[in-house]
C-alpha positions as CSV (number, residue, x, y, z in Angstrom):
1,X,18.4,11.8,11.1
2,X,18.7,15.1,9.7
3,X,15.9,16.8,7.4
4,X,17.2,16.3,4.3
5,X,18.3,13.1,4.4
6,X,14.4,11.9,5.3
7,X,13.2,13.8,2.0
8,X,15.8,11.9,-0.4
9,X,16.1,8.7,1.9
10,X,12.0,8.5,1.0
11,X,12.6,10.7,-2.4
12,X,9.8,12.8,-0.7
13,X,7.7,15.0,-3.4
14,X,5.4,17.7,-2.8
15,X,3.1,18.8,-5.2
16,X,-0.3,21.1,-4.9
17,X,-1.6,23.9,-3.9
18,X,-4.3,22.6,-0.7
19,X,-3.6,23.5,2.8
20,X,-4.9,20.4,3.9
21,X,-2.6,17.2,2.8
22,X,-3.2,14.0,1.3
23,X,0.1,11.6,1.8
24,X,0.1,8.6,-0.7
25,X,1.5,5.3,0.3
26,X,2.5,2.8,-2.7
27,X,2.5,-1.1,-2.5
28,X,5.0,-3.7,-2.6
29,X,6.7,-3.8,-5.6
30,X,5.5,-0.4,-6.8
31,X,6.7,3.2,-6.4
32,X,5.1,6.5,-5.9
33,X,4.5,6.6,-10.1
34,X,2.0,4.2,-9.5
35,X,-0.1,7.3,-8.3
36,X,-0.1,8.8,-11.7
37,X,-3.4,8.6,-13.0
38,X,-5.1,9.6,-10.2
39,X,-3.1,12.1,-8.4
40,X,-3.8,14.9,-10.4
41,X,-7.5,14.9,-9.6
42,X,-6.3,15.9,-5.9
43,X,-4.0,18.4,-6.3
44,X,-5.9,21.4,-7.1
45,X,-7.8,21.5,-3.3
46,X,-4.9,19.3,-1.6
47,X,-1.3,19.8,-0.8
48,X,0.0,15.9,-2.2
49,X,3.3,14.2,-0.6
50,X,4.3,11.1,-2.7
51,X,7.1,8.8,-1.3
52,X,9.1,6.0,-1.8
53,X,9.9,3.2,0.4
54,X,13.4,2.7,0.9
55,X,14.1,0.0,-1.4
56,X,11.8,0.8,-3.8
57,X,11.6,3.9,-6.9
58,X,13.9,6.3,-6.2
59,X,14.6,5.7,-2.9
60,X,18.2,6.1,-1.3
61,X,19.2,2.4,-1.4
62,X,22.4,3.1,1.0
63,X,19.4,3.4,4.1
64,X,18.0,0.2,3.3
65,X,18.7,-2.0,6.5
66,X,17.4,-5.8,6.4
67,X,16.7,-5.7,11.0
68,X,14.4,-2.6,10.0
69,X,13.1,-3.7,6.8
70,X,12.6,-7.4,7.9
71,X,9.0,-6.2,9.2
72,X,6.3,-3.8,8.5
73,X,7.0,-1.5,11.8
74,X,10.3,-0.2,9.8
75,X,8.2,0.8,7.2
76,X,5.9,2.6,9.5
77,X,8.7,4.4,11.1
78,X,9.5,6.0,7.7
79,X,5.9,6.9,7.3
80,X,6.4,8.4,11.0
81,X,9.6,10.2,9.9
82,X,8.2,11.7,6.8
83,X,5.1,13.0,8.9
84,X,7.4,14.5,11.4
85,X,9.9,16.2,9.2
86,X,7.1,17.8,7.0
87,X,5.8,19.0,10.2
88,X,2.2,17.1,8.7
89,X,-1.0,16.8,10.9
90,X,-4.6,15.4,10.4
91,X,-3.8,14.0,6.7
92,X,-5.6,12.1,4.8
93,X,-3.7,8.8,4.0
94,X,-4.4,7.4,1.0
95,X,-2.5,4.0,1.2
96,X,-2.6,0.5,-1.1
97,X,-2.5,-3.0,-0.7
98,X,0.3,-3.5,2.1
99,X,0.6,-0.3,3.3
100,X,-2.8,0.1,4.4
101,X,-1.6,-1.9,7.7
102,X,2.0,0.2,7.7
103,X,-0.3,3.1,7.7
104,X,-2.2,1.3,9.8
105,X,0.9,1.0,12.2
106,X,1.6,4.5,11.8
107,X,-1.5,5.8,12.7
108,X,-2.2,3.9,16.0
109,X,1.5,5.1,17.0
110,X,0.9,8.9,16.0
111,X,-2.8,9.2,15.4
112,X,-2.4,13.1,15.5
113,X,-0.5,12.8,12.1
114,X,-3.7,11.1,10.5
115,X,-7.4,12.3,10.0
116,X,-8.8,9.5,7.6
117,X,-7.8,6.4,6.3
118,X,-7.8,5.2,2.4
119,X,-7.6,1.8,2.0
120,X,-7.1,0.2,-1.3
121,X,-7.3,-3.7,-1.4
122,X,-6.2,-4.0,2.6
123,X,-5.3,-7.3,4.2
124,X,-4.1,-7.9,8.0
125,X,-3.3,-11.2,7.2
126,X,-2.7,-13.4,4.0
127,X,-2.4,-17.0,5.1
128,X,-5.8,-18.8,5.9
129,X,-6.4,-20.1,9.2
130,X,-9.2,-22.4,10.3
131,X,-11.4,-19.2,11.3
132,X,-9.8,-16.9,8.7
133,X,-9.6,-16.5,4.7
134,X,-6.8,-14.6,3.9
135,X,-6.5,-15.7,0.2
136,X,-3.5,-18.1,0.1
137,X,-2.4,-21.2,2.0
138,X,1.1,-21.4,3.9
139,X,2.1,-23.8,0.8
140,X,1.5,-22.1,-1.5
141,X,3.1,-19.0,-0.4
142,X,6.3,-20.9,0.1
143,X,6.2,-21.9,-3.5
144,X,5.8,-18.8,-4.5
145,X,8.8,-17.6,-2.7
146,X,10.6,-20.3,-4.3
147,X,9.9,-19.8,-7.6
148,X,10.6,-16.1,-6.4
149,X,14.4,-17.0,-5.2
150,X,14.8,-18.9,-7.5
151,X,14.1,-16.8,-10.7
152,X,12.2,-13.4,-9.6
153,X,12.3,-11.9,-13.3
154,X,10.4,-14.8,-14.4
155,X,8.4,-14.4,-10.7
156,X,7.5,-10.7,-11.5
157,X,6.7,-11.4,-15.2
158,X,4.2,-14.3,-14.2
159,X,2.8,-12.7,-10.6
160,X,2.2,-8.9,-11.6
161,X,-0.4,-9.4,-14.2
162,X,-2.4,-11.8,-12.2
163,X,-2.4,-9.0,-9.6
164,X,-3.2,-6.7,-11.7
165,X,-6.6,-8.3,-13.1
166,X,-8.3,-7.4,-16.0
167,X,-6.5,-9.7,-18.8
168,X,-8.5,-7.9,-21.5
169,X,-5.6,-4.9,-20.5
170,X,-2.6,-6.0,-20.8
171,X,-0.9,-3.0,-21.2
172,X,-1.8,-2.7,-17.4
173,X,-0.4,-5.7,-16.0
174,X,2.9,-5.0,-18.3
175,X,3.1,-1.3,-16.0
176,X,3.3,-3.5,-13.1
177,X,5.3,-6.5,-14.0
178,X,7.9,-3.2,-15.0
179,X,7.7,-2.0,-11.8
180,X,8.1,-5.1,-10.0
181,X,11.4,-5.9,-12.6
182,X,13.1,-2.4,-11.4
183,X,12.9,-3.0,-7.6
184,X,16.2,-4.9,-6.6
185,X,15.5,-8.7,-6.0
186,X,17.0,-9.0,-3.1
187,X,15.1,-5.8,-1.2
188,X,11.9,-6.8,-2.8
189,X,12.0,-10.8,-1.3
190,X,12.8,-9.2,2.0
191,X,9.8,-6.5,1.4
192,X,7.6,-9.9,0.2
193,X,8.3,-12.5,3.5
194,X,7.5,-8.8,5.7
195,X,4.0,-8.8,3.9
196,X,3.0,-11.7,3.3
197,X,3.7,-13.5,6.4
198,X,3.0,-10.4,8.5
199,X,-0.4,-10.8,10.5
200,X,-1.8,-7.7,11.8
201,X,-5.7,-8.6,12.7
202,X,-5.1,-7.5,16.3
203,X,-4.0,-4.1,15.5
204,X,-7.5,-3.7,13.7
205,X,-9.0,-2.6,16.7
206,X,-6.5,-0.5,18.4
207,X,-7.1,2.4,15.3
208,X,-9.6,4.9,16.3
209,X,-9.0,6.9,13.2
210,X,-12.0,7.0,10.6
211,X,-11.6,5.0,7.3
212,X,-12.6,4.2,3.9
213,X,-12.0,0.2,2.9
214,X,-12.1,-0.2,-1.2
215,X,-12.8,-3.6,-1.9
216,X,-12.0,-4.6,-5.2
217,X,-14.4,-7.7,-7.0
218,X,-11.9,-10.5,-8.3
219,X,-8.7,-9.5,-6.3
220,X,-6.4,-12.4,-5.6
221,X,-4.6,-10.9,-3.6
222,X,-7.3,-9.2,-0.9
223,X,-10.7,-11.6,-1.1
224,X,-13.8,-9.8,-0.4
225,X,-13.5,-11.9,3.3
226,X,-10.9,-10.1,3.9
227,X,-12.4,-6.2,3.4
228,X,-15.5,-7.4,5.2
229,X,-12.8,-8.6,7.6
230,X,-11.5,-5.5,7.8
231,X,-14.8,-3.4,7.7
232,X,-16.2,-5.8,10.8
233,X,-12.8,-5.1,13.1
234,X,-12.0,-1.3,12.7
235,X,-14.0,0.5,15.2
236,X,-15.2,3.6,12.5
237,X,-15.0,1.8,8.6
238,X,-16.8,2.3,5.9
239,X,-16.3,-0.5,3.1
240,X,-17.3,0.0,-0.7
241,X,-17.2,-2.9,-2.7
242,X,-16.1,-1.2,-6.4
243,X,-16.8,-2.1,-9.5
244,X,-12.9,-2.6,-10.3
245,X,-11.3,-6.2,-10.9
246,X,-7.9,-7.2,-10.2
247,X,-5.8,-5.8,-7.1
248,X,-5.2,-2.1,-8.1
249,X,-7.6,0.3,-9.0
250,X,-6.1,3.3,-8.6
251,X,-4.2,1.9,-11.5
252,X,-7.2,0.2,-13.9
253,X,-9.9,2.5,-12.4
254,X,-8.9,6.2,-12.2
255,X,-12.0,7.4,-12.2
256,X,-14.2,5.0,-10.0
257,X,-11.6,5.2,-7.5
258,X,-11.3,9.1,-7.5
259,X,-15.3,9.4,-7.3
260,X,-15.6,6.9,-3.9
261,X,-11.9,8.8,-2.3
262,X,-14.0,12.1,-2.8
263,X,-17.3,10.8,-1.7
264,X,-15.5,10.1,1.5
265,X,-13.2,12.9,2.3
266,X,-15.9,15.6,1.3
């Protein structure tokens, strides 16, 4: 693939004036915009690359292949790609929900691209087992993607502000059910059944790479089992439970989540 075609296929943006970089990695249903009130606090020490996955913002919808996109490693590859194009090493990856285990991928496959680890609201697996609490059970998943084929403007309207959390803002959940409703329904089941179903707890403790877990209180989506699940299996993890609710603080807490990223990476 030929360079520019990476930085429009991913609608690649570069902003800051840092040698060292920070790459940002959105969740599903979301786009790089979902950075917004916290990039800026980074940008006058850091070089910042903000992305898309193809499929979702602005992304070049004309790359979007279901036998790439069916599973997390595809979007790993693009995180690969990006890395390689930009010529990027020993970033800081700042990554949410989902693509803290794409990132995850990423760096175990090319840890030279990759100095530290951000983890917003991570999960290696989502579907309880008998010796694991992921947060949901197989049924009720498969409801969910029901009610999602079935109707997925009524699914975003009715799923994004329960992510979101704090009910007392619902502006906030009304910036992510808007997001979810612009993402193509057909890319964003496909991007859903990759996630959700995916199970990556063995990868855990193939990443040598430090990192930060931020473990939201009150987050449907990623239990507090689940970041100590994640803190206990990564060989060099900090976790920091945060005051922030709901799924996404980068989004509802600016500021908290700023603070703790800095804390880390200072």
């Amino acid at each position: 693939m030929n360079s520019n075609s990476v930085i429009s296929r991913n609608n690649v943006n570069i902003i800051g004036n840092g040698s060292k970089v920070i790459l940002f990695a959105h969740g599903f249903g979301c786009a790089q915009n979902s950075w917004q009130y916290i990039v800026n606090s980074f940008t006058d020490e850091y070089k910042v690359v903000l992305f898309d996955y193809v499929g979702s913002g602005q992304s070049d919808l004309t790359h979007y292949r279901s036998d790439k996109y069916s599973k997390l490693n595809g979007y790993a590859q693009d995180i690969i790609d990006i890395c390689e194009e930009l010529k990027i090493s020993d970033a800081i990856f700042i990554a949410h929900s989902v693509s803290c285990m794409i990132g995850l991928l990423a760096a175990i496959e090319k840890p030279h691209f990759f100095e530290q680890l951000i983890l917003l609201g991570p999960s290696p697996k989502y579907i309880n087992t008998e010796d694991y609490i992921g947060g949901f059970e197989q049924a009720d998943l498969e409801e969910l993607f029901k009610f999602m084929d079935s109707n997925y403007l009524g699914w975003s309207s009715a799923l994004a502000p329960a992510i979101m959390g704090n009910p007392d803002r619902p502006e906030l959940g009304q910036f992510l059910t808007n997001s979810f409703c612009s993402t193509d329904p057909d890319i964003a089941r496909e991007f859903a059944r990759a996630t959700f179903f995916s199970d990556n707890r063995d990868d855990l403790q193939k990443l040598n790479i430090k990192s930060l877990t931020l473990q939201c209180s009150d987050d449907i989506i990623a239990p507090a089992s689940v970041g100590n699940f994640v803190n206990k299996h990564l060989r060099n993890n900090t976790l920091v439970m945060m005051e922030a609710t709901g799924h996404c603080p980068h989004i509802s807490e600016p500021v908290e989540t700023v603070r703790l990223i800095k804390e880390f990476i200072a």
